[in-house]
C-alpha positions as CSV (number, residue, x, y, z in Angstrom):
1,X,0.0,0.0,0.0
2,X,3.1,2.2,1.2
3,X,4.6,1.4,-2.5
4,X,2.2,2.2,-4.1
5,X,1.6,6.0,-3.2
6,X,4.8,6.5,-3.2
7,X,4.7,5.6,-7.4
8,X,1.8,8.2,-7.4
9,X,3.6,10.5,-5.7
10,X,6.7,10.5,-7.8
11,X,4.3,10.5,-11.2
12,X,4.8,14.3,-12.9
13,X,1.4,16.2,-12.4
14,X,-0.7,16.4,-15.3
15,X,-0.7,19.8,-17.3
16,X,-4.5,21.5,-17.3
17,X,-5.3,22.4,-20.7
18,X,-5.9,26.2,-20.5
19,X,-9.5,27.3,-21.7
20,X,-10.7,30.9,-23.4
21,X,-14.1,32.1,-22.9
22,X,-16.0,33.2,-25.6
23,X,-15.7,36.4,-24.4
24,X,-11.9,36.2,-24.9
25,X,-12.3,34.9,-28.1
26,X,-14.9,37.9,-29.2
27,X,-12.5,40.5,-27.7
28,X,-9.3,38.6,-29.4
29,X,-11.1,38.7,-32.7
30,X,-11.7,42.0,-32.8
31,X,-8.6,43.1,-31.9
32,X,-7.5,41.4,-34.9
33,X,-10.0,43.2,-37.0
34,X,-9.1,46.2,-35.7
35,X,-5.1,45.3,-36.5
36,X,-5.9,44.6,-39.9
37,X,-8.2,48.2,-40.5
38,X,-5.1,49.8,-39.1
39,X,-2.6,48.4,-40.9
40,X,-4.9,48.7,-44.2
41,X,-5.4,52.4,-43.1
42,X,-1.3,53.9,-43.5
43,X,-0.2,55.5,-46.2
44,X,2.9,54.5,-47.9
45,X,5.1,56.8,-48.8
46,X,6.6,55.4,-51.5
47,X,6.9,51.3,-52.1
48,X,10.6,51.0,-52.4
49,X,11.5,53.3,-49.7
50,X,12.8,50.9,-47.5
51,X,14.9,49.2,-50.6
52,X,16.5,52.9,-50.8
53,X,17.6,53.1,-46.9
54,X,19.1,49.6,-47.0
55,X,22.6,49.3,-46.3
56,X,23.5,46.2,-47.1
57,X,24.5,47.4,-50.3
58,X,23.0,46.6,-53.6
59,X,21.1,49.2,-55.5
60,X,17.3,48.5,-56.3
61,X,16.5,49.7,-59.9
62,X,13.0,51.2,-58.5
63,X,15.1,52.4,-55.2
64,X,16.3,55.3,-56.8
65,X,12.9,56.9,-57.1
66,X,12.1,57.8,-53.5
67,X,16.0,59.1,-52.9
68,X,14.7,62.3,-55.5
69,X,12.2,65.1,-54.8
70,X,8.6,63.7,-55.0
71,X,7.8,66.7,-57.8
72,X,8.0,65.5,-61.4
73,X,8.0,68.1,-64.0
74,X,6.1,66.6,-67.3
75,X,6.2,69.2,-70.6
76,X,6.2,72.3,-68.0
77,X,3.4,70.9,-65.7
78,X,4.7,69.7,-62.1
79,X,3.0,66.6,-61.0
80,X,3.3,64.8,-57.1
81,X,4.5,61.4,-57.3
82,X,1.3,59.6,-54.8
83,X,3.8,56.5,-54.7
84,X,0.2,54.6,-55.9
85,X,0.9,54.2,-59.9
86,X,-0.7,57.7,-60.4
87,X,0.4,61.4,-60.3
88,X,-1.2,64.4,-59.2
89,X,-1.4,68.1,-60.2
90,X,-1.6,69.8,-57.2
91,X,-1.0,74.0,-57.2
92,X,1.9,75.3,-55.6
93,X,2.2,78.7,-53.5
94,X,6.0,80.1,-53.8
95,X,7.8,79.7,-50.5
96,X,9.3,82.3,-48.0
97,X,13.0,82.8,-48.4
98,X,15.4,81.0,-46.3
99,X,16.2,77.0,-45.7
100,X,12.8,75.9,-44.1
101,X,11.4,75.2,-47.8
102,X,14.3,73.0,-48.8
103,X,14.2,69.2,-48.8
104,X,17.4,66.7,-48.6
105,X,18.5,67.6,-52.3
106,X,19.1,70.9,-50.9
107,X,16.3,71.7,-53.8
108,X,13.4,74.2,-52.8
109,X,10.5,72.5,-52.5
110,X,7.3,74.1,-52.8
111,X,4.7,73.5,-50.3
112,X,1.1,72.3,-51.3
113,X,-2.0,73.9,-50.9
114,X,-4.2,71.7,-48.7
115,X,-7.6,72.0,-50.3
116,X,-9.1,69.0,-48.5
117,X,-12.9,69.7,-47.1
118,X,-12.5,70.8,-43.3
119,X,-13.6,69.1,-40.9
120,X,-16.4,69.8,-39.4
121,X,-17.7,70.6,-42.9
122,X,-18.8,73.8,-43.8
123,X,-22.1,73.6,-46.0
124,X,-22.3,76.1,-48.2
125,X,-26.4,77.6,-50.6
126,X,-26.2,77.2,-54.3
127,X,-26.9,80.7,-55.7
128,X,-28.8,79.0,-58.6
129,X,-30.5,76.3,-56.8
130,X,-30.9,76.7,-53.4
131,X,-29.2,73.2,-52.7
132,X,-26.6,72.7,-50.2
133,X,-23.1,71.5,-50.8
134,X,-19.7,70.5,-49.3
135,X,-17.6,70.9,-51.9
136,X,-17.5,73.5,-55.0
137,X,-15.3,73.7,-58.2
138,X,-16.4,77.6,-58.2
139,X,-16.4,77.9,-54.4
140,X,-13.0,76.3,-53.7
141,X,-10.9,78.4,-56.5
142,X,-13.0,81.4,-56.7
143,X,-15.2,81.9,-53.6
144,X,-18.8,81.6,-55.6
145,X,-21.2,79.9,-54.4
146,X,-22.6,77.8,-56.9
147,X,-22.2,74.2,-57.0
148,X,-20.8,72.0,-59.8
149,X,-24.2,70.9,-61.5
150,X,-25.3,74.7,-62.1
151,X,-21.8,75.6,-63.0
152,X,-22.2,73.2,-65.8
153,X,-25.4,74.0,-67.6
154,X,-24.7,77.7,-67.2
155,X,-22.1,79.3,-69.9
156,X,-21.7,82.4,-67.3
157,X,-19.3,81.0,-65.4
158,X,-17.0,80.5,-68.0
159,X,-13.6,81.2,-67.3
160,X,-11.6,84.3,-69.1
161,X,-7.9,85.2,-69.2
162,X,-6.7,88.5,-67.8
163,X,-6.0,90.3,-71.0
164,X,-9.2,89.6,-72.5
165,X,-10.5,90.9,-69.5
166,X,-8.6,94.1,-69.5
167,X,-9.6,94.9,-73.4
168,X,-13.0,93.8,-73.4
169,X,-13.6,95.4,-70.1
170,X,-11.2,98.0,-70.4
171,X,-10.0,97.3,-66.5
172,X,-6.7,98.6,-65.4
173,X,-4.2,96.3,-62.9
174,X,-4.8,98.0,-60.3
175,X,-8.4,96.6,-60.8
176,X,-7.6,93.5,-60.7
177,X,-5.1,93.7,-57.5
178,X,-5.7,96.7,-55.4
179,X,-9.4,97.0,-55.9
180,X,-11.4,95.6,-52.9
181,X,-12.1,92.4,-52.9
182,X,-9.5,91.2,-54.9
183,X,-10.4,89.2,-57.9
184,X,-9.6,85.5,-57.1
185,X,-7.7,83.5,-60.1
186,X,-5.8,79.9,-61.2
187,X,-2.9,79.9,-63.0
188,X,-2.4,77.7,-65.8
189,X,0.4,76.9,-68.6
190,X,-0.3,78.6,-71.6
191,X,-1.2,76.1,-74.1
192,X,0.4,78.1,-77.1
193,X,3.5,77.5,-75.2
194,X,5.0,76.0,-72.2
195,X,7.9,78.6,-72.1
196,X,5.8,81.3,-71.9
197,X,4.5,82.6,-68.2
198,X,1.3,81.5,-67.0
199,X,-2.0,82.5,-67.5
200,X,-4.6,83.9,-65.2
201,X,-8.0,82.9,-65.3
202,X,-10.6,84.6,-63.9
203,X,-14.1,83.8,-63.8
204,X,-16.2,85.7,-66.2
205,X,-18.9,86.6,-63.9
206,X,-16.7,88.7,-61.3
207,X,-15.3,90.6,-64.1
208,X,-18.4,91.5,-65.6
209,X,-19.5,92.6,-62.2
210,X,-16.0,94.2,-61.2
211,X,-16.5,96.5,-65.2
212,X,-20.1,97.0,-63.6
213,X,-18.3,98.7,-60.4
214,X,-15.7,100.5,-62.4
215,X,-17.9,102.6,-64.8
216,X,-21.2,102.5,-63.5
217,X,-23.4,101.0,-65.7
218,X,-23.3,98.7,-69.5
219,X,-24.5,101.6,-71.1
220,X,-21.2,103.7,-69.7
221,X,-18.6,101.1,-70.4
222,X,-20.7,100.7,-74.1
223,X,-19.7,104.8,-74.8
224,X,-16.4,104.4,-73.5
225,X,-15.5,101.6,-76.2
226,X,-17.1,103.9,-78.7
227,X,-15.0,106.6,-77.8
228,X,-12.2,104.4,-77.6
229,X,-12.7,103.0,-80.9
230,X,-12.9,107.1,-82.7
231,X,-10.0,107.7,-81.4
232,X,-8.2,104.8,-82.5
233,X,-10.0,105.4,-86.0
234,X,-8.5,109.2,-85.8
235,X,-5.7,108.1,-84.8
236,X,-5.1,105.9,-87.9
237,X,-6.5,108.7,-90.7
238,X,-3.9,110.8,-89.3
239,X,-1.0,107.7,-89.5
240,X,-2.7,107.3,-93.4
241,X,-2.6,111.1,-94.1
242,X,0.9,111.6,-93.3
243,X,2.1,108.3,-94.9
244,X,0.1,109.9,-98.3
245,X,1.5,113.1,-98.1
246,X,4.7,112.0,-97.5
247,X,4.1,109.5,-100.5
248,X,3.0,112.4,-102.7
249,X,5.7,114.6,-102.3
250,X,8.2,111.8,-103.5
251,X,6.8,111.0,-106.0
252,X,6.4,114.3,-107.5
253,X,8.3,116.9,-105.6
254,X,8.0,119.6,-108.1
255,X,4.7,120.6,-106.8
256,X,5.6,120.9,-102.9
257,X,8.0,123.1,-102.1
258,X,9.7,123.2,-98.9
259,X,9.8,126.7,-97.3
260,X,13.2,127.2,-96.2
261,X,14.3,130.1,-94.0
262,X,17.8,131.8,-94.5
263,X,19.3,134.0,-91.9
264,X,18.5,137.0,-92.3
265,X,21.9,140.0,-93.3
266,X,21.0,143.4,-92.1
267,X,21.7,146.1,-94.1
268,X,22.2,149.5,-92.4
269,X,21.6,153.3,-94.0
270,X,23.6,155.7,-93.4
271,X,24.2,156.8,-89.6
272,X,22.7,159.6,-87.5
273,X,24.5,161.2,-84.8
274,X,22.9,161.9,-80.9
275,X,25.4,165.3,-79.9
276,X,23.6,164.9,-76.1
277,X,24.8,161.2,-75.5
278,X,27.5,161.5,-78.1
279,X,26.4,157.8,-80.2
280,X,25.5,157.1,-83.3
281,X,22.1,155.7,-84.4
282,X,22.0,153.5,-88.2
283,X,18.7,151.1,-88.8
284,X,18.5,148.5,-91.1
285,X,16.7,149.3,-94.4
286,X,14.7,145.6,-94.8
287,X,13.6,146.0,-91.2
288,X,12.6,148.0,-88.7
289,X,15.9,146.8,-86.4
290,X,18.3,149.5,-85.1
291,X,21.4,150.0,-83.8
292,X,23.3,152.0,-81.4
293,X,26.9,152.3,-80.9
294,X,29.7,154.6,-79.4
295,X,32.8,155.5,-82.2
296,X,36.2,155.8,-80.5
C-alpha cells in the first residue's frame, strides 16, 4: 500500500489544458479586426523606400525613385508622385525665403496647398439652386457659391484670361489687384506655349460685375468703347494722311515746295548822330531793327 503512493507521488502532475471564454475569443477577434483596419489604413510613402535606406548594399532599380524630390515636372506641368501608380497636379504657392522650404537635395521644394474639405464641414447655398453643398469647383478656387451641377449648364461662369479681360472690359491692374475684394484667379500653362508665363483665369462673372463697379453702368462702359474705338480710328486717318502726303511729295516733288528760312543779313543806311549822348544811331533798311553804338 506504502509502495504504491509513493509511485503516485513520484508521477509528474498532469498539465490543465488552458480554456478561453467566448468572451476572450470575441475580444481577441476584434482586436484582430481592428489590426488589420489599421494596418490597411497607412499610407505609404513610397513602395521602395525601405529598398533605398538599406545598407546592405546593392542598388534597387525602382530604389532610386524615392531618394529624388517627390515633384515631377512633365512638358512644363509639375506633377506629385502619390507613390500609388498615379500622379497628381496639385497648385503650388512660392515659399518664403530661407532653408525651411528645402528638402534633402538641398532643392526648394514648394509647399502644397491643402484643399481638403475641413472638418467639421462647412455647408455652403447654391446661388442658382438653393441646394446645399460641401464641396465646390467655383467655391474652392473662386469663392462663388454655386455648386458643380449649375456651374455646368450655365455658360456664365466660364472662365476668361486676364488680357481679355482688361480689353474687353477696359479694366486697369490696379483693378484686378488693389481694388477691394481682390479678384480670385488659377494659374495655368499657356497652351500656345509652355515657355511662356502662365495664364490667369478669372471667372467671367466677377469681371463683368468688377466692369459693372468701375464705370457705373453697360451703357457707360458701351460709350467708352465707342470713344475708344474714334480715337483709334483718328488716330489711324492721321498715321494714313501723313504716310500719303509723304508718298506724294516723293513721288512728284516739283509741286511741294519746302519753305526754307535763311538767316536774315542786315543792311544799315547811313548813320545819325545823338550830340547829347554823343552815339550814333543806323537802322536796317529791310527791317525796322536799329542799332546804337559809341565811335572811339
Amino acid at each position: 500500500m506504502s509502495a504504491e503512493v509513493s509511485t503516485d507521488e513520484a508521477a509528474p502532475p498532469a498539465e490543465k489544458k488552458s480554456k478561453l471564454t467566448n468572451a476572450q475569443k470575441a475580444r481577441i477577434e476584434r482586436n484582430l479586426a481592428k489590426a488589420q483596419k489599421l494596418r490597411e489604413a497607412k499610407l505609404v510613402l513610397h513602395p521602395f523606400k525601405d529598398l533605398a535606406s538599406n545598407k546592405e548594399g546593392g542598388s534597387h532599380p525602382e530604389a532610386t525613385l524615392s531618394q529624388g524630390s517627390s515633384v515631377i515636372k512633365v512638358q512644363g506641368t509639375k506633377y506629385i508622385d502619390s507613390g500609388g501608380g498615379f500622379l497628381l497636379e496639385q497648385p503650388v504657392l512660392p515659399t518664403a525665403s530661407g532653408t525651411a522650404g528645402l528638402n534633402k537635395s538641398g532643392e526648394e521644394a514648394p509647399p502644397i496647398l491643402d484643399d481638403a474639405i475641413a472638418i467639421p464641414v462647412q455647408y455652403e447655398e447654391c446661388l442658382e439652386c438653393g441646394d446645399m453643398f460641401a464641396d465646390s469647383y467655383l467655391f474652392n478656387n473662386f469663392g462663388h457659391s454655386v455648386c458643380d451641377k449649375c456651374r455646368d449648364k450655365d455658360e456664365r461662369y466660364a472662365l476668361i484670361t486676364r488680357t481679355e479681360a482688361k480689353a474687353e472690359y477696359l479694366l486697369k491692374d490696379c483693378d484686378f489687384d488693389k481694388r477691394e475684394p481682390k479678384l480670385r484667379y488659377i494659374s495655368r500653362k499657356n497652351p500656345h506655349n509652355v515657355r511662356w508665363g502662365e495664364m490667369k483665369l478669372y471667372l467671367h462673372l466677377q469681371i463683368h460685375q468688377r466692369a459693372l463697379e468701375v464705370w457705373g453702368s453697360e451703357e457707360e462702359l458701351v460709350r467708352q468703347h465707342e470713344s475708344r474705338e474714334d480715337k483709334r480710328e483718328e488716330g489711324k486717318a492721321r498715321k494714313y494722311n501723313k504716310k500719303m502726303k509723304q508718298l506724294r511729295m516723293e513721288v512728284r516733288s516739283s509741286i511741294y515746295t519746302k519753305k526754307t528760312h535763311e538767316i536774315h543779313e542786315h543792311e544799315f543806311g547811313p548813320d545819325t548822330y545823338n550830340e547829347e549822348e554823343d552815339t550814333y544811331t543806323h537802322t536796317c533798311l529791310t527791317c525796322p531793327y536799329s542799332e546804337t553804338y559809341e565811335k572811339m
